[in-house]
C-alpha positions as CSV (number, residue, x, y, z in Angstrom):
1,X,5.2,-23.7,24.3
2,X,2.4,-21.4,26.1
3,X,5.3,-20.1,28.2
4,X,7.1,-19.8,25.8
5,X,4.7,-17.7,23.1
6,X,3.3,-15.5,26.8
7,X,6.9,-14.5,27.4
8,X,7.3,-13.1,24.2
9,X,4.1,-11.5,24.3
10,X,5.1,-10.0,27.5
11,X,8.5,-8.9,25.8
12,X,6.8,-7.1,23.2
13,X,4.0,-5.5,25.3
14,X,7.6,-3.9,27.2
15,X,8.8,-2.8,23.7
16,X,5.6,-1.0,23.0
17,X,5.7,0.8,25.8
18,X,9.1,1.9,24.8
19,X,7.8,3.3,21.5
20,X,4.6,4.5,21.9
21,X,6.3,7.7,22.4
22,X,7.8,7.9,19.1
23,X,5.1,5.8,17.1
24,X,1.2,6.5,17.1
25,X,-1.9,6.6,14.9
26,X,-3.5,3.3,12.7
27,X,-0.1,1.5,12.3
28,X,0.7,1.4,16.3
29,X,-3.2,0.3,17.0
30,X,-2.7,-2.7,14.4
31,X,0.5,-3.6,16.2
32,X,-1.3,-3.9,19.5
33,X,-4.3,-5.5,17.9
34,X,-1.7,-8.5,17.2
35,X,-0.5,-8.4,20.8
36,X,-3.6,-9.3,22.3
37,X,-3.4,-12.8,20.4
38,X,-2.4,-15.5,22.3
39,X,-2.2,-18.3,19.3
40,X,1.7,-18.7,17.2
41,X,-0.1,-16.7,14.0
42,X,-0.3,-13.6,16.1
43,X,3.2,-13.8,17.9
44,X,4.6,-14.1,14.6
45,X,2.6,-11.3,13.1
46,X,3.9,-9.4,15.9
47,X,7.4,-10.3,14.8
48,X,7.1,-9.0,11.4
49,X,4.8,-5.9,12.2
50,X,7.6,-4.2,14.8
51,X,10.8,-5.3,12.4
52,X,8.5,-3.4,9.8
53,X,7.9,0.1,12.7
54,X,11.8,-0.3,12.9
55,X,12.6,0.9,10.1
56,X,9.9,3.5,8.8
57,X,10.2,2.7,4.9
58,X,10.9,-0.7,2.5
59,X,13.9,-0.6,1.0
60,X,13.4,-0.7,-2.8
61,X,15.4,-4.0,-4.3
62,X,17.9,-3.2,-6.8
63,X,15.8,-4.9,-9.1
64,X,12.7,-3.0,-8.7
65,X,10.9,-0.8,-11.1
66,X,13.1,2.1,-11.3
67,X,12.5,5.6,-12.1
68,X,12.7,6.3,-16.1
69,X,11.2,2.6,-16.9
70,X,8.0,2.0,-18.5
71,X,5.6,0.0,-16.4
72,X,4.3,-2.9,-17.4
73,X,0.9,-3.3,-19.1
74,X,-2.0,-5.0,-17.2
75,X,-5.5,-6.1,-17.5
76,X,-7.4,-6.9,-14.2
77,X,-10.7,-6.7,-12.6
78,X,-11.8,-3.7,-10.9
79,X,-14.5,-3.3,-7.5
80,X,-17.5,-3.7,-10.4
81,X,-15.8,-6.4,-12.5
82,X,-15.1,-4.5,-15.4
83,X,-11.4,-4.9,-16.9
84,X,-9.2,-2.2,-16.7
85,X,-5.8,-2.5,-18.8
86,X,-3.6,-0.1,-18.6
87,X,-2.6,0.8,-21.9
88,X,-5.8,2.0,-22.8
89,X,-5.4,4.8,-20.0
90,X,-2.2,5.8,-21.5
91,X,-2.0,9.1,-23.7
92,X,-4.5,10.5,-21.2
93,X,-2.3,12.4,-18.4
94,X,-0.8,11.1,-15.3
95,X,-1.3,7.8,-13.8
96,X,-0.8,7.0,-10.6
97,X,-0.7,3.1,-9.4
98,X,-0.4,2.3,-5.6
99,X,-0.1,-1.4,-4.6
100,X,-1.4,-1.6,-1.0
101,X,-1.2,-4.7,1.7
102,X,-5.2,-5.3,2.4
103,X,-8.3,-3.9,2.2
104,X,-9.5,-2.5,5.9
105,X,-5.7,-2.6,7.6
106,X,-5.7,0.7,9.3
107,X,-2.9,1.8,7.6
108,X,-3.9,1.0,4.0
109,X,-7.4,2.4,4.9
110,X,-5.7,5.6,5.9
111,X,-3.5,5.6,2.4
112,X,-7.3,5.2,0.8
113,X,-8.7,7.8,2.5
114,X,-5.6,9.8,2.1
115,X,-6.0,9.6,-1.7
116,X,-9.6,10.2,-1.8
117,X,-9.9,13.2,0.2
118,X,-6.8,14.7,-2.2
119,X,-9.0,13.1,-5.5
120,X,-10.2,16.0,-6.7
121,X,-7.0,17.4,-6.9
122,X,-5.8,14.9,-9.3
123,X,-8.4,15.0,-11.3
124,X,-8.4,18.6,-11.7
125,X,-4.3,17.9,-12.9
126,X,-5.7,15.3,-15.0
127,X,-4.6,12.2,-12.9
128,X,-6.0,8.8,-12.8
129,X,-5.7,7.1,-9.4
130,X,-5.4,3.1,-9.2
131,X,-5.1,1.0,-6.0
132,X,-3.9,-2.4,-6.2
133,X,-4.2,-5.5,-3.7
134,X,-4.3,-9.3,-3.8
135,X,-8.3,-8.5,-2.3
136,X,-11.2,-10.5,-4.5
137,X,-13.8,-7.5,-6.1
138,X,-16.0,-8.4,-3.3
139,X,-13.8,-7.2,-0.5
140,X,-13.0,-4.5,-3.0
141,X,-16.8,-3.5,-3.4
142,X,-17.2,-3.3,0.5
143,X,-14.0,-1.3,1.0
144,X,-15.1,1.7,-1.4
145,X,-18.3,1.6,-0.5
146,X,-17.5,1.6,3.4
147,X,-14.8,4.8,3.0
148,X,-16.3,6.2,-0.3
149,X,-13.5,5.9,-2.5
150,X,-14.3,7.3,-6.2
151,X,-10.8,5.6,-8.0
152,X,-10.4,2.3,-9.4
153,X,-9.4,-0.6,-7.2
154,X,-8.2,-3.7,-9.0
155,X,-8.1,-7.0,-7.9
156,X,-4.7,-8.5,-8.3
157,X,-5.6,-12.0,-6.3
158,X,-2.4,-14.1,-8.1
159,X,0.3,-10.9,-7.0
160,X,0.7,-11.1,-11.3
161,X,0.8,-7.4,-11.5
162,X,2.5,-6.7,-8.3
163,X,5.3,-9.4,-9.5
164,X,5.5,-7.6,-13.1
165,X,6.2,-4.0,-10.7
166,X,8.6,-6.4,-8.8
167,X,7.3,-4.4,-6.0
168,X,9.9,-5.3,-2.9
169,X,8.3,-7.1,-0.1
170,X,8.8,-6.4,3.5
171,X,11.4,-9.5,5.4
172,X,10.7,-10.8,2.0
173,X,7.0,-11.8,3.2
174,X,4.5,-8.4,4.1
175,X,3.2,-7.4,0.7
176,X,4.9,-4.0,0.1
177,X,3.2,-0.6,-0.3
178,X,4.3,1.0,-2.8
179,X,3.2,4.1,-5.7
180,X,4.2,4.7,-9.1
181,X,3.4,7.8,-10.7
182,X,3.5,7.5,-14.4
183,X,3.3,9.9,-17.0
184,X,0.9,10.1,-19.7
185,X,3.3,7.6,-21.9
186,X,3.4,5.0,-19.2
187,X,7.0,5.6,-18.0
188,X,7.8,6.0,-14.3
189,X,8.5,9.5,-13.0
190,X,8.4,8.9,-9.1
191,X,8.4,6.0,-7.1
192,X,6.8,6.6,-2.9
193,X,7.4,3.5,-0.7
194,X,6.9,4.2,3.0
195,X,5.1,1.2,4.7
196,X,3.6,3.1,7.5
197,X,3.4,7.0,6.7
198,X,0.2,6.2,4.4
199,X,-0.1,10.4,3.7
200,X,3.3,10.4,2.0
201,X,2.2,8.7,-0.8
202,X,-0.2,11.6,-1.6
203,X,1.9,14.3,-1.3
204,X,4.8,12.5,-2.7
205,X,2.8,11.6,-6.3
206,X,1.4,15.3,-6.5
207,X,4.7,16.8,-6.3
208,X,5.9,14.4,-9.1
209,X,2.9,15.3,-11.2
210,X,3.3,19.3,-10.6
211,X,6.7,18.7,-12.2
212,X,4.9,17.2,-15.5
213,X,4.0,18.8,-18.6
């Protein structure tokens, strides 16, 4: 079995030479952080991280949220324990909701960043930014506090929410990343779903807001 789990290893170390040419930044460096496991957990990570680098972007299920749809109303804790529901936020302006993997992956702390270094740009078109994950308010706490993140971040630890967006998961097991910009009445006007290129999520949901009045 140790043969067995170094050989692939060793296969996969070959296929990341092979990319690293056409892949880089956070996603590549979590990759290799899985190849330097030697236990079954991180030769199977390894298996779904580089089917996921394959293909760039989640295909959305034909039963996913589509464009035109109202979201679903919510009530969850945020970092600080308050509840946030949605439909209160409603009638407002813009919404934007991006479910995210986990708190500290490289590329999900790159998406965070992403979004808080274009914040005050939302804000200014009257946008209200909301990241979701499956991370306790603890873990959230740390991770806004570690990148200084000033949105919401809610704790969705039962995937409720993330079920009621029926957001697609990657192989049907990675949690998927994926952002809905809503409009002030709560229906979907643009949905961004690349796993890896974090950035595109930013510039995709303030493109779909320029085009709202």
């Amino acid at each position: 079995m140790y043969l067995a789990r170094s050989s692939l290893q060793q296969a996969f170390r070959i296929y990341l030479d092979r990319i690293t040419s056409l892949q880089s930044g956070p996603f590549l460096r979590e990759i290799q952080n899985w190849v330097g496991r030697s236990d079954t957990v991180g030769v199977f990570g390894i298996v779904l991280f580089l089917a996921s680098m394959d293909s760039g972007a989640q295909e959305v299920k034909p039963h996913s949220m589509k464009i035109g749809q109202i979201a679903p109303d919510f009530t969850l804790p945020d970092q600080d324990r308050n509840r946030f529901n949605l439909g209160q936020h409603l009638g407002k302006g813009p919404i934007v909701v991006f479910f995210y993997p986990k708190d500290d992956s490289p590329v999900c702390t790159a998406e965070a960043c992403a979004f808080r270094d274009k914040y005050e740009v939302f804000k200014t078109m009257g946008a209200l930014v909301v990241g979701i994950s499956g991370d306790q308010e603890d873990s959230h706490q740390k991770f806004a506090a570690k990148n200084r993140l000033p949105f919401i971040l809610l704790s969705d630890e039962k995937g409720e929410v993330r079920d009621a967006f029926e957001v697609p998961k990657k192989l049907g097991l990675l949690p998927g990343r994926v952002t809905y910009i809503l409009d002030k009445q709560g229906i979907c006007r643009g949905i961004s779903n690349s796993l890896t290129n974090a950035k595109s999520h930013v510039d995709d949901a303030l493109a779909v807001i320029r085009t709202l009045k």
